[in-house]
C-alpha positions in Angstrom: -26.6 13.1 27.9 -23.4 13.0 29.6 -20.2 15.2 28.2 -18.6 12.2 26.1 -14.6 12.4 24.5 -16.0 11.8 21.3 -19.1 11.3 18.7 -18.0 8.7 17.3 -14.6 6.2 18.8 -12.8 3.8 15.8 -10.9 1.5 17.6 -7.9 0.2 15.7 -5.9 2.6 12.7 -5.4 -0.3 10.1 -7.0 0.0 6.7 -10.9 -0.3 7.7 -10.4 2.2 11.0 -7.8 5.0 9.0 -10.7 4.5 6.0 -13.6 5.2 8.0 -11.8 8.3 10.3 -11.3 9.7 6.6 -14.4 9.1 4.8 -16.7 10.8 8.6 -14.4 13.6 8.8 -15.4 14.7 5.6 -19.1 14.1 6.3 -19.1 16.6 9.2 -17.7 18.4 12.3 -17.8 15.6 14.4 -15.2 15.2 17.3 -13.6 11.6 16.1 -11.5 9.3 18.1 -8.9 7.1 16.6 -7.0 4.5 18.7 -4.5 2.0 18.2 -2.5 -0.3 20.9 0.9 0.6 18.1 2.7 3.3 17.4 3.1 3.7 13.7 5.4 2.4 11.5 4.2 -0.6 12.8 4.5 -4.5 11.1 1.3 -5.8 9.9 2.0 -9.3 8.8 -0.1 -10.1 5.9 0.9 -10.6 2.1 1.3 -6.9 1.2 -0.6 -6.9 -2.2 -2.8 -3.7 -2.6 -5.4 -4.9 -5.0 -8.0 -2.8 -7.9 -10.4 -2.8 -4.7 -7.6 -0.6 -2.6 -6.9 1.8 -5.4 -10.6 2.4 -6.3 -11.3 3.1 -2.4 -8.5 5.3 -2.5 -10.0 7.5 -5.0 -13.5 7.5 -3.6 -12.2 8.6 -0.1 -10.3 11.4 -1.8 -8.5 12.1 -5.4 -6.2 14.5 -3.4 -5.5 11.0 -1.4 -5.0 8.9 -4.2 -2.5 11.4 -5.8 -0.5 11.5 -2.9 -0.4 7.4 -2.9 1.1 7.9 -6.5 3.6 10.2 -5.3 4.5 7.3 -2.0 7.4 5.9 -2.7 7.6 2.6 -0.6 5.3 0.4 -3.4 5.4 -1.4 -6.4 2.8 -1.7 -9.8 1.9 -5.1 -10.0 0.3 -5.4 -14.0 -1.3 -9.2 -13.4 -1.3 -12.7 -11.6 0.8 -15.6 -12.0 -1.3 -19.3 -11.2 1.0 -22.1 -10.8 -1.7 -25.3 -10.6 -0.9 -28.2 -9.0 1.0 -30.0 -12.0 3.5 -27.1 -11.8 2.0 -25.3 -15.2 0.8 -21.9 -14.9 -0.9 -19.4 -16.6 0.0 -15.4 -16.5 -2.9 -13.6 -16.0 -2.5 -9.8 -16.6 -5.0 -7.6 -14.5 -7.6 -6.0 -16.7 -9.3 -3.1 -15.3 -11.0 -0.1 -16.8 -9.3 2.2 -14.8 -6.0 0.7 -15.4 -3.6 3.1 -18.2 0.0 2.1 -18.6 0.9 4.9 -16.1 -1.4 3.5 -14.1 -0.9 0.3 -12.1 -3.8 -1.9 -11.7 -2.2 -3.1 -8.4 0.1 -2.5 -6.1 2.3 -4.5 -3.9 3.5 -2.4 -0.4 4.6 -3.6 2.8 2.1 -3.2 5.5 4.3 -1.6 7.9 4.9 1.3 5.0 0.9 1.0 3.6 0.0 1.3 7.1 1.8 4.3 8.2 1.1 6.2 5.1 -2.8 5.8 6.3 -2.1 6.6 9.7 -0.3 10.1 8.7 -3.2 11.0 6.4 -5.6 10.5 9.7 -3.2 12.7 12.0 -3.2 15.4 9.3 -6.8 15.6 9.9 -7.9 18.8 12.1 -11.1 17.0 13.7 -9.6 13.7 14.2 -7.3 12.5 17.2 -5.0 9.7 16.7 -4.4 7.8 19.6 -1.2 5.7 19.8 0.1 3.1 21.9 -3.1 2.9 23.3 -4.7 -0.5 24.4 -8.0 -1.1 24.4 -9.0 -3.5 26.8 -12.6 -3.7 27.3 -15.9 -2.3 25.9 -19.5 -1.6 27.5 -22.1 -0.4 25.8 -24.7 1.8 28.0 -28.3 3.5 27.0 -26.5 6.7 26.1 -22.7 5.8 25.3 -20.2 4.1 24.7 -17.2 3.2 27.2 -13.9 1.6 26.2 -11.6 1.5 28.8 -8.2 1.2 27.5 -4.3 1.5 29.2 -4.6 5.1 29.6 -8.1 6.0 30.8 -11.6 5.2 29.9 -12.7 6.9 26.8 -16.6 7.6 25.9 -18.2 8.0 23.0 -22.0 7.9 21.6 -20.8 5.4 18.8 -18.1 2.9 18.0 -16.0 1.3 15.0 -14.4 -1.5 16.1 -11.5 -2.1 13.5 -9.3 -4.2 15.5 -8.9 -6.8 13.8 -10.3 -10.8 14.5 -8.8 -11.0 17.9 -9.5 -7.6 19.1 -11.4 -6.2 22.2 -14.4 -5.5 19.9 -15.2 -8.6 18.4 -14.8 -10.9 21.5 -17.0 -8.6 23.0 -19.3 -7.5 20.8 -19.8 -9.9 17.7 -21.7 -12.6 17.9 -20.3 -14.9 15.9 -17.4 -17.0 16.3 -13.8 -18.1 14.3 -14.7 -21.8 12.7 -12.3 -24.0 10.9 -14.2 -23.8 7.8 -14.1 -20.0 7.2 -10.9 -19.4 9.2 -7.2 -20.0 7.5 -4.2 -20.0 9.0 -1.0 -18.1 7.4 2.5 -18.0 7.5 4.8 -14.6 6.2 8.3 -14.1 5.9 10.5 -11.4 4.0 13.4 -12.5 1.9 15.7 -10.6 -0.2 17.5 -12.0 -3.9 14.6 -14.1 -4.6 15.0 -14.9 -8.5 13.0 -15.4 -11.0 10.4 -12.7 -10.6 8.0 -12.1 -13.5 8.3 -8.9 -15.6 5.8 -6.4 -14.6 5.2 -7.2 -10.6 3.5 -10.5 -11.3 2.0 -11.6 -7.9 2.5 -15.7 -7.9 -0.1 -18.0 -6.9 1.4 -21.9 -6.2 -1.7 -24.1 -6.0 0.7 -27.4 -4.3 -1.2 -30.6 -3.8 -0.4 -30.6 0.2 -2.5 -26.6 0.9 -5.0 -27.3 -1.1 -7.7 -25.4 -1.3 -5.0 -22.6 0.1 -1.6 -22.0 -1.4 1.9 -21.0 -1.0 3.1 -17.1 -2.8 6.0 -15.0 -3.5 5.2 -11.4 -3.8 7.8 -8.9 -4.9 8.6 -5.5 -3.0 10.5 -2.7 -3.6 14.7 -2.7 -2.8 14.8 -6.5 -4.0 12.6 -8.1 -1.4 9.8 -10.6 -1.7 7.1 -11.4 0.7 6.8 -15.1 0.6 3.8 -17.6 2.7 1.3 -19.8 2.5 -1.9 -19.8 3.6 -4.4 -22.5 4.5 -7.4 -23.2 6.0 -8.0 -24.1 9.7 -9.6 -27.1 9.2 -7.1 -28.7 6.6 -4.2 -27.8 9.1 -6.3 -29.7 11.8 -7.5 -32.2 9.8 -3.8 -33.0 8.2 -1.8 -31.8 11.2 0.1 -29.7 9.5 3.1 -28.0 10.8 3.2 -24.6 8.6 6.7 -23.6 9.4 8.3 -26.6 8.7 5.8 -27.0 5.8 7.1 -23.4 4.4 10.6 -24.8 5.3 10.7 -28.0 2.7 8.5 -26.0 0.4 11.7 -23.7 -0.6 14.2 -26.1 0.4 13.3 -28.5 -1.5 10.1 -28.0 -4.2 11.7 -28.3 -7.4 10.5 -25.3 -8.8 10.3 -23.2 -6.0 13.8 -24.3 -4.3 16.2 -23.0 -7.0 15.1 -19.5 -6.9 15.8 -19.6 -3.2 19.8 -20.7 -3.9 20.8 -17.2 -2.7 17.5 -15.6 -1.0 18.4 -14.5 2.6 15.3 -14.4 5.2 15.1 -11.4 6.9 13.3 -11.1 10.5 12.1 -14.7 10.5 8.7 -16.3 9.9 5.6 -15.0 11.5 2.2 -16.3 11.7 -1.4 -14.7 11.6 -5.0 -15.7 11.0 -7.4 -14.5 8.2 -11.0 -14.4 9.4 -12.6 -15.5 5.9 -16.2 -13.6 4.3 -17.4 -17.1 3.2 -20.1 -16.6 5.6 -22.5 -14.1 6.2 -22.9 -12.8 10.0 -24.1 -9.9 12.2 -21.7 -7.1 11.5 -23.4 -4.6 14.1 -26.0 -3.9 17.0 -26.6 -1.0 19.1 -24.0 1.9 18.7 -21.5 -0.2 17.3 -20.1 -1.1 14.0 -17.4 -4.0 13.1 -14.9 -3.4 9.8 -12.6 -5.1 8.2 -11.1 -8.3 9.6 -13.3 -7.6 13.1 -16.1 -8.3 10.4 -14.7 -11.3 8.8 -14.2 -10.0 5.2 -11.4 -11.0 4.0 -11.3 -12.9 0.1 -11.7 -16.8 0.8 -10.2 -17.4 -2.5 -7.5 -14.7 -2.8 -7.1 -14.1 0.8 -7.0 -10.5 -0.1 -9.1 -8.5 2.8 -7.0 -5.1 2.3 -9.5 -3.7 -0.1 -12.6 -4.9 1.5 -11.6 -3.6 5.1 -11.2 -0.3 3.6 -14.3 -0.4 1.6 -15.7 -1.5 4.9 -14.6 1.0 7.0 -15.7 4.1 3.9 -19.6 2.1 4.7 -19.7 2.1 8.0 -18.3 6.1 8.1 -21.0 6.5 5.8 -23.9 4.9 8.5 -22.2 6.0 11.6 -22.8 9.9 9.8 -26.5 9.5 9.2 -26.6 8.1 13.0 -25.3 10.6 14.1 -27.1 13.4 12.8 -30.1 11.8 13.6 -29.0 10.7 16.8 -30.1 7.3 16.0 -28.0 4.6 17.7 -30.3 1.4 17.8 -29.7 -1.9 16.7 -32.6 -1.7 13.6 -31.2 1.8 12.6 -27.5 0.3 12.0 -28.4 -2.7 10.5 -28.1 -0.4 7.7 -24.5 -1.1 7.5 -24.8 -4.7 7.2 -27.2 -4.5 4.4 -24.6 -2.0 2.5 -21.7 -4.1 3.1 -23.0 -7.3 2.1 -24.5 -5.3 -1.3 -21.3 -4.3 -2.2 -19.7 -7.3 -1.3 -21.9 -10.6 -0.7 -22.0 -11.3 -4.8 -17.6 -11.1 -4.4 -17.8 -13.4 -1.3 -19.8 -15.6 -2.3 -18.2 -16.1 -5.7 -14.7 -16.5 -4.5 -16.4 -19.4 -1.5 -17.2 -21.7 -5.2 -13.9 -20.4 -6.2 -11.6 -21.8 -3.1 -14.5 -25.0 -3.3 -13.6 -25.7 -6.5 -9.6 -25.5 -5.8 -9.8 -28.6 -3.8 -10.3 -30.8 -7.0 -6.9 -30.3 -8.4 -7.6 -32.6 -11.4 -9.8 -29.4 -12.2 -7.2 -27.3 -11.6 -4.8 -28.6 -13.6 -7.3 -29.1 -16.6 -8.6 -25.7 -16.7 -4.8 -23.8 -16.5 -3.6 -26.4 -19.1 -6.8 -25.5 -21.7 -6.3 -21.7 -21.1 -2.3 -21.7 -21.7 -3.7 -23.0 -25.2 -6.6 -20.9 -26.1 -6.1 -16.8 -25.9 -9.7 -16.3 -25.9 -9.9 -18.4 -22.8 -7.1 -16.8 -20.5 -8.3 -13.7 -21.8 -11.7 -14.1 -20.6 -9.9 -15.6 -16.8 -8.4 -11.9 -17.2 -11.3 -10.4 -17.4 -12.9 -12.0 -14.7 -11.3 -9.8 -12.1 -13.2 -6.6 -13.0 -16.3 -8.5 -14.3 -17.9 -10.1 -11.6 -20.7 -12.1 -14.1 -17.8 -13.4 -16.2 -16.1 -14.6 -13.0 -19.9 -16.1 -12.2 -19.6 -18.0 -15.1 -16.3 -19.7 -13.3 -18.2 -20.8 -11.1 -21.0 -22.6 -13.1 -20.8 -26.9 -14.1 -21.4 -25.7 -17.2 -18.5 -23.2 -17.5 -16.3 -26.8 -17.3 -18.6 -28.8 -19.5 -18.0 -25.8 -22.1 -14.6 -26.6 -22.1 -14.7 -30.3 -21.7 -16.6 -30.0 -25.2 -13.5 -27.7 -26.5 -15.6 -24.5 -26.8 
């Protein structure tokens, strides 16, 4: 076999690529090559909350890591979840995690640029790790003993590859073989604002459920130093379907929502409104082939309910770290042997995904909606069982059940 650069080459340094250059340089002394077409701080534009899933990766990767987290000070604790249904009622629903202490956050919320960066400086402290910056991959081949991407600054090789470059990258238009489709595809909006008012106690994340983005929704997210992260998301096919024009949808949501608009009175934007798309796990594809891996949004993994895909694209890029290690000591590169990593990723998360598909189906109906957020603003032991829902994935299965509905129908 040729001299190559590196054993194994993670394109991209987001969540899913700085998670798996973490989790394989502990696994051994292999020569690991990280690149990414930014140099960091960089803007991510997404909605900035770090969910249960993020803080329980954070300590598997490392406790050392996770204690340094604590100690970063660009985030905020964010205790629980605020639902806003489409008849403007909501229900506060406080996180409920078995991890969670009250000097403990169950959540946080931290701006991408900040999350990002503090990820990126925990790869560059690592001594068998190299963190490429500002460097553009721009195509990929895959050869019978290596790998070759050729990016802005020379071709690098490798004998395996994590593509973590998100939906649009190099690796997944050359490598995946599956496509974006309106159905599992939604289309998002983000802007900053600072003096939003009327934030919940605690770091509430909000959740507006309007008539018009069904089964997606508009949010308002606080950050640290008075700022907010405020969008909508919704899905691909709606905006087709509807013609939608999202920024002047996000426009005449906050100037003129009755709700929404008076918190806004004297909100400044800051850096405009930028758009993005979120590749949705609401359907279960080919997530690798021969010597090459896909993570995080490359993979498609983001929440279709929550639209959360932080936590899975690090949990993501910890499995495939985990696979790429065994392939490497065995020198075992084939399409059969890494199918292993599709198998792992879709145990840990399929049962999620597919949940949270019935969860955003269900969302269209907002007669439902409405219904369900009005019985449990009335009955403790039903918001307190929503609330348990996000650490218990049968309860949440439950949710998703006719009967779950009928059950309250019959005021039990």
């Amino acid at each position: 076999m040729p001299e190559l650069n590196f054993d194994a080459l993670i394109v991209g340094c987001g969540p899913a690529g700085a998670s798996a250059a973490i989790a394989l340089a502990q696994k051994g002394a292999f020569r690991i090559g990280v690149l990414d077409k930014a140099k960091f701080p960089r803007d991510k534009i997404c909605g900035d909350a770090l969910s249960g899933n993020v803080v329980s990766t954070l300590k598997a990767l490392s406790p050392a890591l996770y204690e340094r987290f604590q100690a970063f000070p660009e985030k905020l604790g964010s205790y629980g979840i605020r639902f806003v249904a489409p008849n403007g009622k909501h229900l506060d629903v406080p996180f409920k995690s078995p991890r969670a202490t009250v000097a403990e956050p169950p959540g946080f919320i931290s701006r991408r640029m900040d999350f990002d960066n503090f990820l990126a400086s925990e790869v560059k402290s690592l001594p068998n790790v190299s963190l490429l910056e500002e460097t553009l991959a721009e195509s990929v081949q895959i050869g019978q003993e290596s790998v070759a991407v050729k990016t802005n600054r020379g071709t690098l090789t490798a004998a395996l590859l994590i593509g973590a470059d998100g939906a649009n990258g190099v690796t997944t238009r050359t490598l995946a073989t599956f496509k974006p489709e309106d159905a599992h595809f939604c289309a998002g909006l983000r802007a900053y604002y600072k003096g939003v008012s009327g934030m919940r106690e605690q770091n509430f994340i909000e959740l507006h459920f309007l008539r018009e983005l069904l089964p997606g929704y508009f949010w308002i997210f606080p950050l640290p130093n008075g700022y907010a992260n405020v969008g909508l998301g919704v899905l691909s096919r709606v905006v087709k379907k509807k013609r939608l024009d999202l920024k002047k949808l996000l426009a005449r949501i906050i100037e003129t929502h009755p709700d929404i608009a008076p918190r806004f009175k004297r909100a400044t934007m800051v850096n405009g409104v930028k758009g993005y798309g979120l590749p949705l796990g609401s359907k279960r594809r080919a997530l690798s082939g021969e010597r090459f891996m896909l993570a995080g949004d490359a993979a498609s993994l983001i929440d279709p309910f929550s639209g959360e895909g932080i936590g899975n694209a690090m949990k993501s890029g910890k499995l495939a770290a985990e696979v790429a290690a065994e392939s490497l000591a065995q020198r075992e590169f084939s399409r059969e042997f890494l199918k292993r990593y599709d198998e792992r990723v879709y145990q840990k998360l399929g049962s999620e995904l597919w949940l949270s598909h019935t969860l955003q189906r269900l969302a269209n109906f907002p007669a439902l909606f409405n219904f369900v957020v009005n019985r449990a603003r009335n009955s403790p032991t039903l918001s307190e069982t929503i609330s348990c829902m996000f650490d218990d994935l049968e309860l949440r299965r439950e949710l998703s059940k006719p009967s779950f509905y009928v059950k309250l129908l019959l005021g039990r």
